[in-house]
N, CA and C of each residue as an Amber inpcrd file, in Angstrom:
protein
   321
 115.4420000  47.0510000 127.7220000 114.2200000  46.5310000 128.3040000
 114.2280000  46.8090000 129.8020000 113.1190000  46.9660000 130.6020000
 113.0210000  47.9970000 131.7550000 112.3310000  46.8190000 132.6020000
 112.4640000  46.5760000 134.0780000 111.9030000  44.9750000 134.4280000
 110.3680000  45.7490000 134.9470000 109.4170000  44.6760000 135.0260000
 108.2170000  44.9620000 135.0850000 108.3350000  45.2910000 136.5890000
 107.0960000  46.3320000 136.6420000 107.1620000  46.7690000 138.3670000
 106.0000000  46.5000000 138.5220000 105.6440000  46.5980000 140.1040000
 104.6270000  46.6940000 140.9800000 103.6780000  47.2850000 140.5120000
 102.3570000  47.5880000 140.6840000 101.6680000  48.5860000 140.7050000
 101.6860000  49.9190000 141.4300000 101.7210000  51.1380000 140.9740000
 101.8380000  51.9170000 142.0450000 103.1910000  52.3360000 142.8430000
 104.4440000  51.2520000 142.3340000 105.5880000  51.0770000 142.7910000
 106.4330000  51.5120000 142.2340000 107.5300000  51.7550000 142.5330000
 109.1860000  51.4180000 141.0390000 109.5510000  50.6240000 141.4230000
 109.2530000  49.9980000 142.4440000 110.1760000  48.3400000 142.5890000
 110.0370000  47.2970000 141.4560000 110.7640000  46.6170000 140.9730000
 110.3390000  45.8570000 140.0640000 109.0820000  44.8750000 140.8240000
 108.2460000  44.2660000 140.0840000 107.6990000  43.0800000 140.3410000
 108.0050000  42.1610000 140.7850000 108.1250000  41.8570000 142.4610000
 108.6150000  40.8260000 142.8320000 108.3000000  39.1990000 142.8690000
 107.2470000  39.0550000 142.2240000 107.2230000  37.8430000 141.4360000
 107.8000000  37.3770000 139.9390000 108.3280000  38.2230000 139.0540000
 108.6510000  37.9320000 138.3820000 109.7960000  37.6990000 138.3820000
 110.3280000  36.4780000 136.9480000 111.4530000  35.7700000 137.2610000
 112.7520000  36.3890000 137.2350000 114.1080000  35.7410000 137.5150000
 115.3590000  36.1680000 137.7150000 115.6600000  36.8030000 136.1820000
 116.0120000  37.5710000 136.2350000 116.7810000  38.0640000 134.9800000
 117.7130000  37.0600000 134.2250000 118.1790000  36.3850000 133.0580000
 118.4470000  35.5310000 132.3230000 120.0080000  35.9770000 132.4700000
 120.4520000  37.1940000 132.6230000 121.4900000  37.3290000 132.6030000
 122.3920000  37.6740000 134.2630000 121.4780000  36.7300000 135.1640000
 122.4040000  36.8100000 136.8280000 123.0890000  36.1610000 136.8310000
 124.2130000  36.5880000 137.3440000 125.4980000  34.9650000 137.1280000
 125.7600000  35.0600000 138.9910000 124.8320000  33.9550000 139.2380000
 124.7220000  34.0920000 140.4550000 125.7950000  33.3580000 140.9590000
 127.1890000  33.1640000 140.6750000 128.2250000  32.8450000 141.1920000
 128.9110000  34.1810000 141.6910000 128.2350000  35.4080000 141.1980000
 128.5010000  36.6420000 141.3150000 127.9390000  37.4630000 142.3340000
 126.2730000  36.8000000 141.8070000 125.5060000  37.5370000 142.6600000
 124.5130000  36.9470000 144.0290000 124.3140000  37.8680000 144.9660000
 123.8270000  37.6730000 146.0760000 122.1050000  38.2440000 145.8380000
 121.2850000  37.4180000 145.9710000 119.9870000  36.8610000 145.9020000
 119.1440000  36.7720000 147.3590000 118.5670000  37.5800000 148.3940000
 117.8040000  37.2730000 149.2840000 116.7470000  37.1960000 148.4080000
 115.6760000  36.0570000 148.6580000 113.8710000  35.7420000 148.1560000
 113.5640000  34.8270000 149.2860000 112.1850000  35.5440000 148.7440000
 111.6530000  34.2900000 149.8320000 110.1590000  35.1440000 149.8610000
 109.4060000  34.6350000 151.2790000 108.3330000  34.9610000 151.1130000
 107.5700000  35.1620000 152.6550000 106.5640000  36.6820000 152.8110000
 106.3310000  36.3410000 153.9110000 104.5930000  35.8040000 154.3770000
 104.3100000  34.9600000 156.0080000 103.6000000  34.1780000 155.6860000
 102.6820000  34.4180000 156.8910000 101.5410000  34.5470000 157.3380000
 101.1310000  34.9750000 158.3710000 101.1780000  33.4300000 159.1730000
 101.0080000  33.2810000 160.5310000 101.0110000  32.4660000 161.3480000
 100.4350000  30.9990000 160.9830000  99.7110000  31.5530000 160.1010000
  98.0070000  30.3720000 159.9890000  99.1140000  29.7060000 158.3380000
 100.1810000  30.4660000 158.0740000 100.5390000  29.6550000 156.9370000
 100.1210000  30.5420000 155.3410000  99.0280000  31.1470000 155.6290000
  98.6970000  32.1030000 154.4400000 100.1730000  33.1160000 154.1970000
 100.3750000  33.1740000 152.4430000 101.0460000  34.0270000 151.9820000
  99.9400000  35.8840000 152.5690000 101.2840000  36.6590000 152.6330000
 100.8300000  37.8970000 153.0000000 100.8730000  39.2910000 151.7840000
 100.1480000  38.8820000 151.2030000 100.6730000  40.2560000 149.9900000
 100.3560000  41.7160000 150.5850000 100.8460000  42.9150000 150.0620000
 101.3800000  43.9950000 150.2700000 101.9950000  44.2840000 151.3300000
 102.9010000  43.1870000 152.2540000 103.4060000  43.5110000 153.7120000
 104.8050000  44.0180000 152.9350000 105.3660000  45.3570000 153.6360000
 106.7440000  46.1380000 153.4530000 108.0120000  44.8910000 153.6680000
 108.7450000  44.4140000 153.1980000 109.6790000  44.1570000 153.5020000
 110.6530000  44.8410000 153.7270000 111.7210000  45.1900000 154.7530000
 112.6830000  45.8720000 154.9120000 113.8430000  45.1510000 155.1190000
 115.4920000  45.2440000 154.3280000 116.6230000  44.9330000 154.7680000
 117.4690000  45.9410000 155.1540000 117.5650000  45.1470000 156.4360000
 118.5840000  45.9360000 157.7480000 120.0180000  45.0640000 157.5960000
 121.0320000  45.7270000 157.8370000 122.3570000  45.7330000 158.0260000
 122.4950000  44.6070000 158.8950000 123.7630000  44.8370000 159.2340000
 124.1060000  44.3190000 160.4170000 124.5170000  44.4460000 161.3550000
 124.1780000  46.2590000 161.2380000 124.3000000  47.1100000 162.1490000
 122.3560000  47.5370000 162.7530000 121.7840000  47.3660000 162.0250000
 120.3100000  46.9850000 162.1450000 119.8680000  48.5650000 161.4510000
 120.8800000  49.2660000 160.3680000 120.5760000  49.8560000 159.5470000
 119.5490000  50.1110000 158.3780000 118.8640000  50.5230000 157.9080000
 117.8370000  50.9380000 156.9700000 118.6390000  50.6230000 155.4300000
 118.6780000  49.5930000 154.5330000 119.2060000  49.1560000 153.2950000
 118.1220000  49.8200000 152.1250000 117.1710000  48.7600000 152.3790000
 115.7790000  49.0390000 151.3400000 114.8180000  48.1970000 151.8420000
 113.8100000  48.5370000 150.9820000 112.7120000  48.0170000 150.7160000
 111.3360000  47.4600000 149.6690000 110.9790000  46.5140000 150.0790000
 110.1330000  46.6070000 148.6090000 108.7610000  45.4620000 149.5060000
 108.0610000  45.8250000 148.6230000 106.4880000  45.5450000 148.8580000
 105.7630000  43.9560000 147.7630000 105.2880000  42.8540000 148.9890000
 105.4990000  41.9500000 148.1650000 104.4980000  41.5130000 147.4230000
 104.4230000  40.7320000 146.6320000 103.4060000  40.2310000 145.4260000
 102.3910000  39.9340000 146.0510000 101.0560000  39.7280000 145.2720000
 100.2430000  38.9600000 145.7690000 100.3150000  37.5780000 146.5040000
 101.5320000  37.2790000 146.0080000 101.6360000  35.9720000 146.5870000
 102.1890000  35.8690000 148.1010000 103.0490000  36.7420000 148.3830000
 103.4140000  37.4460000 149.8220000 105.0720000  36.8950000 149.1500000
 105.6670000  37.5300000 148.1120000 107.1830000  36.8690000 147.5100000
 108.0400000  38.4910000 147.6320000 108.8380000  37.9020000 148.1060000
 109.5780000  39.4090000 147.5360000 111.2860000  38.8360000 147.5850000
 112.0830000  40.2050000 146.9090000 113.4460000  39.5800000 146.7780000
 114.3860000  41.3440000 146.3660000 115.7630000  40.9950000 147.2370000
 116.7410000  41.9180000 147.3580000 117.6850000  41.1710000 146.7450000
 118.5900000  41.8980000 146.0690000 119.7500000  41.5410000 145.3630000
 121.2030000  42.3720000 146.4400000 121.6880000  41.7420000 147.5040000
 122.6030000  42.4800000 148.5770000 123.8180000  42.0890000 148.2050000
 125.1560000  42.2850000 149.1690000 126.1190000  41.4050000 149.0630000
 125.8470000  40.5700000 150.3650000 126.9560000  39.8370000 150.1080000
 127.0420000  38.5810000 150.8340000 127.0360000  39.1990000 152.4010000
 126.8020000  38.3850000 153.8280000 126.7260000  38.6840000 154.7350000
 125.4480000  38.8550000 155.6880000 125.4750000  38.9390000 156.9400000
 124.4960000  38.9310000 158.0200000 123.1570000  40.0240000 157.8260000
 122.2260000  39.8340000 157.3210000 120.9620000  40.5720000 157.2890000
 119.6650000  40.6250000 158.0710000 119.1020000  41.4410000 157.9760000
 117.7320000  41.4900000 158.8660000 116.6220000  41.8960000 158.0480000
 116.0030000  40.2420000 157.6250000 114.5250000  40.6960000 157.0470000
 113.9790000  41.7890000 158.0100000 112.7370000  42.4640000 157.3920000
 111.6350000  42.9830000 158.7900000 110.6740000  42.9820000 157.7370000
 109.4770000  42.3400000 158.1250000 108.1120000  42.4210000 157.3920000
 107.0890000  42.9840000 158.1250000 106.2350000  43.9820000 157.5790000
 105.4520000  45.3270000 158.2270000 103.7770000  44.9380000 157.3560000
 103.1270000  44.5180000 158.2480000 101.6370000  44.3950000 157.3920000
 100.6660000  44.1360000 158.4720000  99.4500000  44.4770000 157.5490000
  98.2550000  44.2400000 158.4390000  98.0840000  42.8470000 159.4220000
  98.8030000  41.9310000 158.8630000  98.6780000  40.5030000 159.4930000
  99.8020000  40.7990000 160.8270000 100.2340000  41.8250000 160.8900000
 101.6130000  41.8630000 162.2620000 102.9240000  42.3700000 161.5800000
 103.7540000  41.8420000 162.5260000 105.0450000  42.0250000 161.9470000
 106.1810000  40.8020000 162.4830000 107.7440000  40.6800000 161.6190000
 107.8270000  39.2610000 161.9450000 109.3060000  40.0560000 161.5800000
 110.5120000  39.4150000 162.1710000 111.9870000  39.6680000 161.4830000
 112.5520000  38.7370000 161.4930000 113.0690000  38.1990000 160.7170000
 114.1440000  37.2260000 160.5960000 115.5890000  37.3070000 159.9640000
 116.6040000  36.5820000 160.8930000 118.0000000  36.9210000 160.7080000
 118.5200000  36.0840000 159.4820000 119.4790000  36.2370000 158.2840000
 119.6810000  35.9180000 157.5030000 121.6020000  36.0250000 157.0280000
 122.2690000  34.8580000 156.7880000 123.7590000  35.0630000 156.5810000
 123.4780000  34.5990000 155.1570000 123.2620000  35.7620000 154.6140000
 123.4670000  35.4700000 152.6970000 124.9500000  34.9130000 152.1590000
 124.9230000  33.9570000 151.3210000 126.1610000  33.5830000 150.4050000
 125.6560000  34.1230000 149.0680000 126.6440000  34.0490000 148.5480000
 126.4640000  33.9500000 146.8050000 125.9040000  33.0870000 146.5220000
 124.5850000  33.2850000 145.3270000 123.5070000  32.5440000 144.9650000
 122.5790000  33.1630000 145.5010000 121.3270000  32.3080000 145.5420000
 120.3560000  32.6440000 146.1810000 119.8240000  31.8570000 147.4340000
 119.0670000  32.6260000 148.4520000 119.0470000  32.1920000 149.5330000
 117.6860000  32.6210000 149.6800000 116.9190000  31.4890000 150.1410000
 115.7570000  31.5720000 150.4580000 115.2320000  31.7920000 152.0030000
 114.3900000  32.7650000 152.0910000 114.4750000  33.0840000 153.4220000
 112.5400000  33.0620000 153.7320000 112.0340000  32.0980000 154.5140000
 110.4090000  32.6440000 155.4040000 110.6680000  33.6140000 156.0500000
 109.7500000  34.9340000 156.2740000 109.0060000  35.3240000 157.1820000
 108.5590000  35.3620000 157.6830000 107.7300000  34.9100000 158.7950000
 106.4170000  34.7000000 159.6600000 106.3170000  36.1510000 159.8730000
 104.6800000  36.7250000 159.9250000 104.6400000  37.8450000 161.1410000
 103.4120000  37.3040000 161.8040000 103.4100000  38.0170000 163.0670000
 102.8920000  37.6780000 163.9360000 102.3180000  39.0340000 164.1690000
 100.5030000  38.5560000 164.9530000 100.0950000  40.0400000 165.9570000
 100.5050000  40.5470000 166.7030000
C-alpha cells in the first residue's frame, strides 16, 4: 500500500494520519503547522528542513490546513516556511517521538 499524496506532488499527504506501524520510540517526527500572523492556517506555503549547518534536507508543501510533517533524526533543525502570506523560520531540537512545531510567517 503506497501513502496518499498531495496533489500534483509525490510528497505524501501531509494531513493524513501517522502510519499504524511508527514505533515512535524509534522514530523522529517534526509536525506541526504553519500560520500567518493574523492566526490563519497557511496552505500551499513550502516548508523546508535545514540542518544544523543551515543545509538544504527537504521539503514538502502543506495541506490545506497549513499542516505539514518530516520524519528526521533526532537533533537541532531549521523549519523555513516560503508562501504568499511571507516567510517565517523557526529553530527546532527534535527528540524521539513527535514534536510539534508553529510556524508563523510574516511579510
Amino acid at each position: 500500500m503506497t501513502a496518499p499524496t498531495a496533489a500534483g506532488c509525490a510528497a505524501p499527504d501531509q494531513a493524513a494520519p501517522l502510519p499504524a506501524s511508527l514505533d515512535l520510540e524509534k522514530e523522529t517526527v517534526i509536525t506541526g503547522q504553519v500560520l500567518a500572523e493574523s492566526g490563519e492556517a497557511v496552505p500551499g506555503a513550502y516548508v523546508r528542513l535545514l540542518d544544523s549547518t543551515g543545509e538544504f534536507t527537504a521539503e514538502v508543501v502543506t495541506s490545506p490546513a497549513g499542516q505539514f510533517r518530516f520524519f528526521a533524526a533526532p537533533g537541532s533543525w531549521t523549519l523555513r516556511a516560503l508562501s504568499r502570506h511571507g516567510n517565517g523560520d523557526t529553530a527546532v531540537t527534535a527528540a524521539r517521538g513527535i514534536n510539534e512545531v508553529t510556524v508563523t510567517v510574516k511579510v
